[in-house]
C-alpha positions in Angstrom: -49.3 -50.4 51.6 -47.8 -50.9 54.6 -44.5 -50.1 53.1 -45.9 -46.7 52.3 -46.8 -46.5 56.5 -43.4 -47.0 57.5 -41.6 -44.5 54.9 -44.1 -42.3 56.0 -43.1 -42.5 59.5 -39.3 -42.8 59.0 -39.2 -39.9 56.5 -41.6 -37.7 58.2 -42.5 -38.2 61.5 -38.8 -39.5 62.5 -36.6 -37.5 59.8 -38.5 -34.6 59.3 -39.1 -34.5 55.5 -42.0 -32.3 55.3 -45.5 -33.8 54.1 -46.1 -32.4 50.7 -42.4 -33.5 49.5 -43.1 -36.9 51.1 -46.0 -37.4 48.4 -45.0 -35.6 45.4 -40.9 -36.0 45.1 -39.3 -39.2 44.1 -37.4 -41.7 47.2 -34.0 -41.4 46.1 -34.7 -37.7 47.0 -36.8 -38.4 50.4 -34.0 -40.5 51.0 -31.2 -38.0 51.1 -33.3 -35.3 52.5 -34.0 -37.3 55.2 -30.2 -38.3 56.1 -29.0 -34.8 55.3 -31.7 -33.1 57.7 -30.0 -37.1 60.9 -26.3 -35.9 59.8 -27.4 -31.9 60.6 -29.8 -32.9 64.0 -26.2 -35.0 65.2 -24.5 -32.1 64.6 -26.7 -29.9 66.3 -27.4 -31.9 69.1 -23.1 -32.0 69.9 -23.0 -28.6 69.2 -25.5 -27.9 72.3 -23.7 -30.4 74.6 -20.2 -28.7 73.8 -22.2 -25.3 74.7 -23.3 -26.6 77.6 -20.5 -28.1 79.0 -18.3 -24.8 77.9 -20.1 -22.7 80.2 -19.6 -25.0 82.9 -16.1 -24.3 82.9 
């Protein structure tokens, strides 16, 4: 069970995978949901910073 509780919290409180695909679509698929949705977050968040620092100049 408890391995259930931390998937649960890496996938969907942490990576964003929402709920009803948590319980119903297989973990190789949670999986690369979940790393697809860290790699585009990253990539968002340098995006801001490279905003931000572009209109400093």
């Amino acid at each position: 069970m408890r391995d259930i509780e931390d998937r649960y919290v890496s996938l969907v409180l942490i990576g964003g995978v929402p709920e009803d695909i948590f319980w119903h679509a297989d973990l190789s698929f949670l999986l690369t949901v979940a790393e697809s949705n860290a790699v585009y977050q990253r990539w968002l968040k340098c995006e801001e910073q490279y905003q931000i620092e572009r209109e400093r100049r």
